[in-house]
N, C-alpha and C positions, 0 to 999 in steps of 0.2 A: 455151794450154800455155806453160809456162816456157820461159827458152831451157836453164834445167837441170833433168834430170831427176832425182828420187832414184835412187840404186844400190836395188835388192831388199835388206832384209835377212832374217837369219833365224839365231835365236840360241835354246837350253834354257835357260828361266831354271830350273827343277824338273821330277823325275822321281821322282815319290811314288806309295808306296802306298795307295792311295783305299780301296777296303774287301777285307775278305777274310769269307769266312764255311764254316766246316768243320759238319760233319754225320757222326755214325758210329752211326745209330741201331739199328745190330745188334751192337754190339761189347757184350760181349766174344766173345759165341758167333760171330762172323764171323770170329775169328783161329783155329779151329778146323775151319776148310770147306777140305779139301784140292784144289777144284777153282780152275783156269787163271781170276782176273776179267779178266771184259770192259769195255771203258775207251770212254764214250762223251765227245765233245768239243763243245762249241757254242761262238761266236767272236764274240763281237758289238765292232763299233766306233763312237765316239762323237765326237763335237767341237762345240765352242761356242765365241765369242766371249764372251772374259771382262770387256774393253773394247776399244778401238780398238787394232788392233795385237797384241793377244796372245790368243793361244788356247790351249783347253785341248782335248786329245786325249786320252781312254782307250780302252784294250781291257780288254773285261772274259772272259775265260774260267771256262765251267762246266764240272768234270769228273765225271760222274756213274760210279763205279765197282761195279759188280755181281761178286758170285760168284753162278750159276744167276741164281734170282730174288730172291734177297734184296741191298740195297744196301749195301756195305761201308763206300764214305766218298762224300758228297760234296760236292766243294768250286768254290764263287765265289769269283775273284779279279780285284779291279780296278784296274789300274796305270795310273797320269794322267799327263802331263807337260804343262810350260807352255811355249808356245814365244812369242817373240817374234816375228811374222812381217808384216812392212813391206814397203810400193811393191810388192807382186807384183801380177803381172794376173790380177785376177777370176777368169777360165777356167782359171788354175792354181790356185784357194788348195784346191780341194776334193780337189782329188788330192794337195797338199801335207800337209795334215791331215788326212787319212785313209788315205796307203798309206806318204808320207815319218815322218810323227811316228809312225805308230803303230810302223813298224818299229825306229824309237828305242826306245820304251817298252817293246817285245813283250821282248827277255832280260830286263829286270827283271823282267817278270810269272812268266815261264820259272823263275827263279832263286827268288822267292817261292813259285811252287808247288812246286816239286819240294823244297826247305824242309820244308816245312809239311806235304807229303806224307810223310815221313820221320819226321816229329815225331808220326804218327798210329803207329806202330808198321808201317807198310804200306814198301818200298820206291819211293823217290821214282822218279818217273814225269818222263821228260825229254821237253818235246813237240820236237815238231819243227818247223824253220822252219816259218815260213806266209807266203802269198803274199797279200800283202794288197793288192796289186793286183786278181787275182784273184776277191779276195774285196770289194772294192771293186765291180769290173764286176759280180758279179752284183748285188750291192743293186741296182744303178743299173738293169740288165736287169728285176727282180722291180718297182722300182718305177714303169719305164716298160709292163710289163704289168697293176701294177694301177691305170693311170693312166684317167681314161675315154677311149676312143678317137676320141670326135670335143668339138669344144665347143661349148654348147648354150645361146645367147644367147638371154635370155627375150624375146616380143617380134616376134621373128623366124621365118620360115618356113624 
């Protein structure tokens, strides 16, 4: 080891809109249905290494919107940002990139949907924080459940 260590950094180079995709395949007779829709939400997070040092983080949100059982709109949205992220320690990058960046990223995505929700003729739809921590532990819970639970070295008794 050095007798100096680097300081951690951690810098947004960009916060872009990666894709988006609308759907109103009942319209126009769906602006017509006097019945309360019902708003389902799925939240998926993602990260990769873009090269040494910088990563890209998205959250992609689907909102599947129903009145009864016909689907009114619905829309995928996925907002990415680039972070800079130097000298951290290993056991911190996965929580930095996936509960720190993403909660950077998550208003933009917020702000684009509820947009473009607007834009469909439907009133925009504001979500609400999300705990991406939270939502972090359980990936890591789900994919320490579908992990095998023992290891099974060929060979060996």
């Amino acid at each position: 080891m050095s007798g100096q260590e680097q300081a951690p950094a951690f810098s947004i180079q960009r916060v872009y809109l990666k894709g988006m995709s609308l759907e109103m395949p009942n319209a126009p007779a769906i602006f017509l249905e006097s019945q309360q829709p019902s708003v389902e939400v799925a939240v998926d997070v993602s990260s990769l290494t873009i090269v040494e040092g910088i990563h890209e983080t998205a959250v992609t949100v689907t909102l599947t919107t129903r009145v009864g059982d016909k689907v009114a709109f619905l829309i995928e949205t996925t907002q990415a940002g680039i972070f800079e992220i130097r000298n951290v320690p290993a056991d911190q990058m996965d929580v930095l990139v996936n509960v720190v960046c993403a909660n950077i990223v998550f208003p933009y995505l917020r702000a684009n949907l509820a947009d473009a929700i607007q834009r469909t003729g439907f009133p925009p739809i504001h979500l609400a924080d999300l705990d991406f921590g939270a939502i972090h532990q359980q990936r890591l819970e789900q994919q320490a459940a579908a992990a095998p639970s023992g290891l099974i070295v060929p060979g060996r008794a």
